[in-house]
C-alpha positions as CSV (number, residue, x, y, z in Angstrom):
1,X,-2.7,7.7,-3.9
2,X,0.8,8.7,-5.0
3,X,0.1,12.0,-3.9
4,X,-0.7,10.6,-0.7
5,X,2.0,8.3,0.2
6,X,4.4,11.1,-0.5
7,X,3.0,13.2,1.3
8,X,3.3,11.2,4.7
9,X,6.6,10.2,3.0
10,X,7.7,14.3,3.6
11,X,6.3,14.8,6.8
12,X,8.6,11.9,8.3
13,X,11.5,13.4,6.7
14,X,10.5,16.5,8.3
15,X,11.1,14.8,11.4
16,X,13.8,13.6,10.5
17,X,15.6,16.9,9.2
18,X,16.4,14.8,5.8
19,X,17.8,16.8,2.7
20,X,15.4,17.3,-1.0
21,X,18.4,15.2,-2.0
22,X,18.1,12.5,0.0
23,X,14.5,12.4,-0.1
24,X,14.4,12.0,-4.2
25,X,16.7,9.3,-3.2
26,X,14.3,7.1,-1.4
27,X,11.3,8.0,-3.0
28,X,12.5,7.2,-7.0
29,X,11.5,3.3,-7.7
30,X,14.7,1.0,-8.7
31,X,12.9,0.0,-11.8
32,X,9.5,0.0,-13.8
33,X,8.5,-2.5,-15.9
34,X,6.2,-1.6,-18.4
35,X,5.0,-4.6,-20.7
36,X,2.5,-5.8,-23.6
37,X,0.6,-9.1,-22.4
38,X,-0.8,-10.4,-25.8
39,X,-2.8,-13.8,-25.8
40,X,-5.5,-15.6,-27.2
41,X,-8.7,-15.6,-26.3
42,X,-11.0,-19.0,-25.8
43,X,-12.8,-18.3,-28.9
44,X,-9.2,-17.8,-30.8
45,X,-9.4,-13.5,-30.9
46,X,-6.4,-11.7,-29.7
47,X,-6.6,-10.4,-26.3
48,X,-4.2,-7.0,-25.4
49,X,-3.4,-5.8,-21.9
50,X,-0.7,-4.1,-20.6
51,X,1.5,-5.6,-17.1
52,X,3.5,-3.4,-14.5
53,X,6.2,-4.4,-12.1
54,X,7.6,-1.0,-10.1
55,X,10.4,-2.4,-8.3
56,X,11.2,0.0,-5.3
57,X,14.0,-0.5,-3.5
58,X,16.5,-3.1,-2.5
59,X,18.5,-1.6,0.5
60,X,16.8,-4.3,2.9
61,X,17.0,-7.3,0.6
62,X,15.0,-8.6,-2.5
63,X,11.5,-6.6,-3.3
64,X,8.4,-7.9,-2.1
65,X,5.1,-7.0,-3.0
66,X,1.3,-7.4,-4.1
67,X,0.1,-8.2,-8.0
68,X,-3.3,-7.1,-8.4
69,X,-5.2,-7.5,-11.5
70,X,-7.7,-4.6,-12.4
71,X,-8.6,-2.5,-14.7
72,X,-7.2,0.8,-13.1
73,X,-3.6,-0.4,-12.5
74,X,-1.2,2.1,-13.8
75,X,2.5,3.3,-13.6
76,X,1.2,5.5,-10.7
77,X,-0.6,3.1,-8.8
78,X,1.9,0.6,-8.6
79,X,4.6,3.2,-7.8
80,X,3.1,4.6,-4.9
81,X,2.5,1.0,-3.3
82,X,5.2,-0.2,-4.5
83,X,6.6,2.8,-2.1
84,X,4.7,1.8,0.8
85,X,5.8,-1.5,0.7
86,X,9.5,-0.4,1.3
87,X,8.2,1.5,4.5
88,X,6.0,-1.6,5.3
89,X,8.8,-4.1,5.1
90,X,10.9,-2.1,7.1
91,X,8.0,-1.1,9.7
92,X,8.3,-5.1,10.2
93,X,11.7,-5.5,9.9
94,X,11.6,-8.3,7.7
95,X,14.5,-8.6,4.8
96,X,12.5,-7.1,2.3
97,X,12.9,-3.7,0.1
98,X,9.2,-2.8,-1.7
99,X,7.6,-3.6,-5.0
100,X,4.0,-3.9,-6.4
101,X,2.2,-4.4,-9.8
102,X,-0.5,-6.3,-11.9
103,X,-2.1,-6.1,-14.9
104,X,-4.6,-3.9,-16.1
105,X,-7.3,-6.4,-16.7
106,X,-11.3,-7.3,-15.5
107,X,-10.5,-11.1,-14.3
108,X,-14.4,-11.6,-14.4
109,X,-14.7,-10.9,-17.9
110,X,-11.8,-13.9,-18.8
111,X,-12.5,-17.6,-18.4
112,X,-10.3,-19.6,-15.9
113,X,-8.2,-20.8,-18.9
114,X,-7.9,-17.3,-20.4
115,X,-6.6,-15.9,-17.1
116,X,-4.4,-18.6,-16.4
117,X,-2.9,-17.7,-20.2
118,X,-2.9,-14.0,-19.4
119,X,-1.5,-14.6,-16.2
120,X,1.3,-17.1,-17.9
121,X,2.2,-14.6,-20.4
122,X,3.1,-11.9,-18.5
123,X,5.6,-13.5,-16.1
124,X,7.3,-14.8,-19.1
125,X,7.8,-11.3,-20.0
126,X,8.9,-10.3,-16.6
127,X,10.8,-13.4,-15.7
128,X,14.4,-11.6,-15.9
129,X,13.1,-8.8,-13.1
130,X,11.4,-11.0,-10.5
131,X,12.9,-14.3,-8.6
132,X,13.5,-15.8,-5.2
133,X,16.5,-13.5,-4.4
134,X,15.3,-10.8,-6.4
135,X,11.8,-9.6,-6.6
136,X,9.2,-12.0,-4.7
137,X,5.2,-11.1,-5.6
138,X,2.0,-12.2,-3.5
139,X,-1.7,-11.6,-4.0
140,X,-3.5,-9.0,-4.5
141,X,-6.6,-6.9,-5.4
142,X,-8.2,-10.0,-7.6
143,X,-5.6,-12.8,-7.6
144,X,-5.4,-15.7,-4.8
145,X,-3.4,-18.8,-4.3
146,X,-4.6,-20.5,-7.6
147,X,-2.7,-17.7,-9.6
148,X,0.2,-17.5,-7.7
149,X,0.6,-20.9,-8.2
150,X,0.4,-20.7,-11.8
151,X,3.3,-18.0,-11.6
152,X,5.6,-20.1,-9.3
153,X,5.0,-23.0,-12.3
154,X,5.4,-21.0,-15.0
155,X,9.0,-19.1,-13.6
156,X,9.8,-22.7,-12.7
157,X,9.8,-23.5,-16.4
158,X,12.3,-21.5,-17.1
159,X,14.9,-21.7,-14.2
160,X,14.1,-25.2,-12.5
161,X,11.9,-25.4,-9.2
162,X,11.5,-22.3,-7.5
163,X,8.7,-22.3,-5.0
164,X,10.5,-19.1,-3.1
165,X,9.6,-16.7,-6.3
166,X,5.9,-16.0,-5.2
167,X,4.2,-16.4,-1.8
168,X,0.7,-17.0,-1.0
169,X,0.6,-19.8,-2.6
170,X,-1.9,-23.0,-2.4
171,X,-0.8,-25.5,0.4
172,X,0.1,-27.9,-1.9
173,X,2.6,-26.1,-3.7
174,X,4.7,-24.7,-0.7
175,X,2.5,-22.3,0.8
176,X,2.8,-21.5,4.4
177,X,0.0,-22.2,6.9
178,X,-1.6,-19.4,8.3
179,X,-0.8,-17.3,5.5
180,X,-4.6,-17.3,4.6
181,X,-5.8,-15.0,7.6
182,X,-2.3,-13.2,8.3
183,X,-3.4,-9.8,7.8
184,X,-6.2,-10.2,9.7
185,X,-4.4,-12.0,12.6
186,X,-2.0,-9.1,12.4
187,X,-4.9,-6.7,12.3
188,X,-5.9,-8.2,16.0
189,X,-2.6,-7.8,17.2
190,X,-1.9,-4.1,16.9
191,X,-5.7,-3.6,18.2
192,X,-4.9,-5.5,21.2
193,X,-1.3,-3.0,21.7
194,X,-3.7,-0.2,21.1
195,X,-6.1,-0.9,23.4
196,X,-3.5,-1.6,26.0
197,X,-1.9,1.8,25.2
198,X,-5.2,3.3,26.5
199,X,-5.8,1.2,29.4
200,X,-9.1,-1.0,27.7
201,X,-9.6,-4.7,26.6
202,X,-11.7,-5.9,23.9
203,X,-14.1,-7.1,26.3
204,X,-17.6,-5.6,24.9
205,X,-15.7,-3.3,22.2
206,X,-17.8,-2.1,19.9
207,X,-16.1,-2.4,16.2
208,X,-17.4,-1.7,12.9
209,X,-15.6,-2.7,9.8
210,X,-15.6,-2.1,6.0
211,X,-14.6,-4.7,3.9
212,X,-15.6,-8.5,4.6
213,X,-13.1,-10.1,2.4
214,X,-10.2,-11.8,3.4
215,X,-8.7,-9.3,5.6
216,X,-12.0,-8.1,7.3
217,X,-13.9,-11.6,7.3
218,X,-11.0,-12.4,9.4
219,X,-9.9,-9.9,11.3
220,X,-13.6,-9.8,12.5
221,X,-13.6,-13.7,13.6
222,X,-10.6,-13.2,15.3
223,X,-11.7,-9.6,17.4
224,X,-14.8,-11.3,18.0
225,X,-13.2,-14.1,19.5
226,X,-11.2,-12.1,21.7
227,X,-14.7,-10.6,23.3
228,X,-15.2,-8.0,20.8
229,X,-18.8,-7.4,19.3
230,X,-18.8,-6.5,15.8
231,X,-21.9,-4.2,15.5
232,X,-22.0,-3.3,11.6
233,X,-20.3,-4.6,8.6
234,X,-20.4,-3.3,5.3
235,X,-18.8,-3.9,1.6
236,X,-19.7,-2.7,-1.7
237,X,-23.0,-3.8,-1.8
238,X,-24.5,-3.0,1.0
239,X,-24.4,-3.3,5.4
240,X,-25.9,-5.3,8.3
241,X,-25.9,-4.1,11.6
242,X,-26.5,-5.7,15.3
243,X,-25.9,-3.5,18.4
244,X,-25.5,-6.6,20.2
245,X,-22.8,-8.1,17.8
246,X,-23.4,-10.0,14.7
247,X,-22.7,-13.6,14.2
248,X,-19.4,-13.6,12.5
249,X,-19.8,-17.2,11.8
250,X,-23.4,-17.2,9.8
251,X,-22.1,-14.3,8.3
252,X,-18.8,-15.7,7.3
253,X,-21.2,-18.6,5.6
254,X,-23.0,-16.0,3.7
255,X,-21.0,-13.7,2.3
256,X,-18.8,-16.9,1.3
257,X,-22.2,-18.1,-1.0
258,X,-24.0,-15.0,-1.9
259,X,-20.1,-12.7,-2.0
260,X,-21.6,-9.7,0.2
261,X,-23.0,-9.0,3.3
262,X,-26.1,-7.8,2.4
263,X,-28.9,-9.5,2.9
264,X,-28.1,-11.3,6.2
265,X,-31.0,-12.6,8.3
266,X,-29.2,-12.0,11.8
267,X,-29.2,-7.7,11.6
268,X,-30.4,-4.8,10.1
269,X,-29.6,-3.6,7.2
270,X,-28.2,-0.2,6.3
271,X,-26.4,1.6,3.4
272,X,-23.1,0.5,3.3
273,X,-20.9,4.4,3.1
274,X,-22.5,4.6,6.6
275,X,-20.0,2.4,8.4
276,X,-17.4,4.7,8.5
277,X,-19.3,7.2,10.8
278,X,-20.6,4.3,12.4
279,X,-21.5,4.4,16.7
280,X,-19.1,2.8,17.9
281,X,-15.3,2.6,19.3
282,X,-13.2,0.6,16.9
283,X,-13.4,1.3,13.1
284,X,-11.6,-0.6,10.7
285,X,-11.6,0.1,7.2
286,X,-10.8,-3.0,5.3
287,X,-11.2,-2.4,2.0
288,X,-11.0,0.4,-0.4
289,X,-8.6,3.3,-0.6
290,X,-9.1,6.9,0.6
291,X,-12.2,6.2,1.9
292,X,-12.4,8.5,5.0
293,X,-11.9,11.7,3.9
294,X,-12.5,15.7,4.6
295,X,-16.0,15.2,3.6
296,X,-16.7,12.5,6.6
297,X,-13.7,12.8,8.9
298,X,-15.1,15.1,11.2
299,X,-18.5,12.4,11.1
300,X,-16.3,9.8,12.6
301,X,-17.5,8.3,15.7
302,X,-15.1,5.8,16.8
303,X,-12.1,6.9,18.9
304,X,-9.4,4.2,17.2
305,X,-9.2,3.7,13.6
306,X,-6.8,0.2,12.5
307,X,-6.3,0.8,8.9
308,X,-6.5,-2.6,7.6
309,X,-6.6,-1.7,4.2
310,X,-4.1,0.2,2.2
311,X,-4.7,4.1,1.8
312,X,-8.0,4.3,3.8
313,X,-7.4,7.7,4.9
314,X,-6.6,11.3,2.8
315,X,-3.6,13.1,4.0
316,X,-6.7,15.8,4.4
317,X,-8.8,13.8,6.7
318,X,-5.6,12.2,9.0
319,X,-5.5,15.7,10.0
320,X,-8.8,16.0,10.9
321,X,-8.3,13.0,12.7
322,X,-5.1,14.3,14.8
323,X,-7.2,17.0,15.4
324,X,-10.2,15.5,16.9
325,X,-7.7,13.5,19.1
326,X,-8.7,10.2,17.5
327,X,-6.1,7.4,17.1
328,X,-5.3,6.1,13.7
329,X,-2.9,2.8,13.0
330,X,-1.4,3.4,10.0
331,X,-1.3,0.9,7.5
332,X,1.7,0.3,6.4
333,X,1.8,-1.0,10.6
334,X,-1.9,-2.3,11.0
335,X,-2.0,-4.7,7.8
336,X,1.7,-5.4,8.1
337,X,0.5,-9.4,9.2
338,X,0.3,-10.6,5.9
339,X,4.1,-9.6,4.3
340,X,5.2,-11.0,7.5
341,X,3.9,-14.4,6.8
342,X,4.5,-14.0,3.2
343,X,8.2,-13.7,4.5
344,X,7.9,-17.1,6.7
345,X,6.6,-18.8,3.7
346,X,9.6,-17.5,1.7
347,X,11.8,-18.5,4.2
348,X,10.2,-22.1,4.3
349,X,10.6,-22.2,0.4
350,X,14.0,-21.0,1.0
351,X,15.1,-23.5,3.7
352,X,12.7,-26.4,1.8
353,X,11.5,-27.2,5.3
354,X,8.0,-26.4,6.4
355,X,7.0,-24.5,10.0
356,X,3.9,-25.8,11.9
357,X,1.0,-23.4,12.2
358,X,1.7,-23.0,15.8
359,X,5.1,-21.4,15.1
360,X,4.0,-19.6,12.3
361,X,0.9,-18.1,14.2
362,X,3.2,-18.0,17.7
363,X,6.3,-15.7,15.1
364,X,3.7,-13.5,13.6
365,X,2.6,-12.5,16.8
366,X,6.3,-11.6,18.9
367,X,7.0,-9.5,15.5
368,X,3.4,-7.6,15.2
369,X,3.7,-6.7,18.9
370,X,7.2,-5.7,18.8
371,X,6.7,-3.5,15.8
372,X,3.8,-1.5,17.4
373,X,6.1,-1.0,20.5
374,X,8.6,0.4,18.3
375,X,6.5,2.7,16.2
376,X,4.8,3.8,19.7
377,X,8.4,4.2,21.1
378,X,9.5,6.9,18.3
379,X,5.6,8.7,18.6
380,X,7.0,9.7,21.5
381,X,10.4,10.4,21.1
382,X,9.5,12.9,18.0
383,X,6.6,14.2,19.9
384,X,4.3,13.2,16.4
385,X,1.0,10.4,15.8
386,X,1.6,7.0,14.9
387,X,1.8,7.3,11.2
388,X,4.8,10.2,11.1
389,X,6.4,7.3,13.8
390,X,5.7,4.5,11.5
391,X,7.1,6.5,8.3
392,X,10.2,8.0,10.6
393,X,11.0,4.2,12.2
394,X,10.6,2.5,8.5
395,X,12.9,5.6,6.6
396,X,15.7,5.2,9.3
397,X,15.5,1.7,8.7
398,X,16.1,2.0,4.9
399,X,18.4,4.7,5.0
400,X,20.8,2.9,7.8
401,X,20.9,-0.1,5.8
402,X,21.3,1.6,2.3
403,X,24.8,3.5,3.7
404,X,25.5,0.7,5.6
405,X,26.1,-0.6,1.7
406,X,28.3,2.2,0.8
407,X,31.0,4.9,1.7
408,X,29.7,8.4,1.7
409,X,30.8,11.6,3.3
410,X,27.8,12.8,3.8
411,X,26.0,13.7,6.7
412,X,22.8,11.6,6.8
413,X,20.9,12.6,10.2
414,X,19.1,9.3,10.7
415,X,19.3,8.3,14.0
């Protein structure tokens, strides 16, 4: 994924005519935390993982990013989100530079008190390196509310009450509303600019997703409710399919109790790699990364792709994509809903005053909107696709506000 990231990275500072100089600049992380999480197991054994924090950059304001827990986080991993969260924060235009981490640990093999230990332990060891003005995390691949709750308590005992260190927290603990089904509310939003871009509605769209967690369990209520039908869904396990649109709903209610898709009485079932060639004219892949690649790109069906996950596409098969004339929404753009709120709640936490759902809903909305106009406005000034915008309008950003911070002589050809 590193690989990947830099490579759209260096096609935007094509564009924009940027030095090798300047590009090492922007891509080398701030800081990586590297750390040994040691604690004690329920039955009293000693329990070893290792923790990451790659802290990217702070041009824009303090770091924000994800902290997933799972097996295959590594240095790499969290370096190359940790990159695309600087370009997604900026994409936005919310005060935020990029940052991303986790530890490299199977939550389903700990018990709740062993997690909440593990998860203890390592923000004591990364305490000095994250804060409300410095480095501000948020969930992730296999961490929720509870957990980030358990981080805001645990910083807290160290430097007094500090709700603003970690969003996406539980309600009761200074969460924001909304912040639940940002990403997929934001995921709504850019399809609804897109579609308008080509002169449709989502009256009787026909969208397929991948992922029915909490991005694409969402993001598929919402569409839907907007007149979409949402013919096929599919996650690890398996797919179900209805040409004349699924319940959202009943399926909502069983994935929620069985934790997949497959298996539900109102469609057809069908193997779940199939979605992404799916018949139909919206895909969204909500899940996994590099999922559509040169093997299937040129299987695609659908004419607009809203990357609702993070690194759904290979640099290999965007190109296929261009090629084939079919419209992508890049990521660090289409999922962009859920920093956004994560940056209302921080503000809340900040201000110790708390914003009705109707604002934060009604603010989440003027700023997804505004954000696809202004990647769509620099697509066409550059003559490139959406991503190269996305990348080219997010590096300007950075780059203004980083020598905005400092004298230089230098020539930096950024706007």
């Amino acid at each position: 994924m590193l690989e990947a990231s830099h490579h759209y990275f260096q096609k935007a500072a094509a564009a924009l005519g940027l030095s090798e100089k300047i590009r090492d600049i922007l891509l080398t992380p701030r800081r990586v935390v590297k750390v040994e999480v040691v604690t004690e197991s329920d039955a009293g054994e000693l329990l070893k993982h290792v923790g990451f924090r790659v802290q990217h950059n702070t041009a824009r304001g303090p770091m924000k990013g994800g902290l997933r827990f799972h097996p295959a986080v590594d240095e790499d991993h969290a370096t190359a989100l940790a990159n695309l969260m600087t370009w997604k924060t900026a994409v936005v235009d919310v005060p935020f530079g990029g940052a991303k981490g986790g530890i490299s640990v199977d939550p389903a093999g700990l018990s709740t008190g062993e997690l909440q230990t593990v998860t203890r332990e390592f923000v004591s060891q990364i305490k000095e390196v994250i804060g409300p003005t410095i480095d501000i995390p948020a969930p992730d691949m296999n961490t929720n509310a509870t957990i980030m709750g358990w981080i805001m308590d645990e910083y807290s005992k160290h430097y007094g009450f500090s709700p603003g260190v970690v969003t996406g927290k539980p309600l009761q603990l200074f969460g924001s509303p909304g912040r639940e089904e940002a990403t997929g509310r934001g995921v709504m939003y850019v399809l609804e600019e897109a579609l308008k871009d080509q002169g449709r509605s989502m009256q009787g769209l026909r969208v397929a997703l991948q992922g029915f967690g909490n991005v694409g369990s969402h993001a598929a209520r919402l569409i839907a409710e907007q007149g979409a039908k949402i013919v096929a869904v599919a996650d690890h396990l398996g797919g179900v399919s209805n040409p004349d649109g699924l319940d959202v709903s009943a399926l909502f209610d069983h994935a929620r109790e069985k934790r997949t898709v497959d298996g539900f009485v109102g469609g057809d079932s069908f193997a779940g790699e199939e979605v992404l060639t799916w018949d139909c004219d919206v895909l969204i892949p909500a899940a996994l990364e590099d999922v559509i690649t040169a093997e299937n790109a040129r299987d695609v069906r659908a004419g607009l792709v809203i990357e609702a996950a993070n690194g759904p596409t290979t640099p290999e098969a965007d190109e296929i994509l261009l090629e084939r004339g079919i419209t992508v929404v890049p990521d660090i753009l289409a999922n962009a809903g859920g920093v956004t709120v994560s940056y209302f709640e921080w503000a809340q936490n900040i201000q110790q005053y708390q914003w009705e759902l109707e604002r934060v809903v009604g603010e989440l909305e003027k700023i997804m909107r505004r954000s696809y106009a202004a990647v769509r406005d620099v697509g066409k000034e550059k003559q490139v696709d959406l991503r190269t915008a996305a990348f080219v309008l997010a590096i300007r950003r950075v780059g203004q506000a980083a020598l905005a911070r400092r004298h230089t002589r230098e020539d930096i050809p950024l706007d």
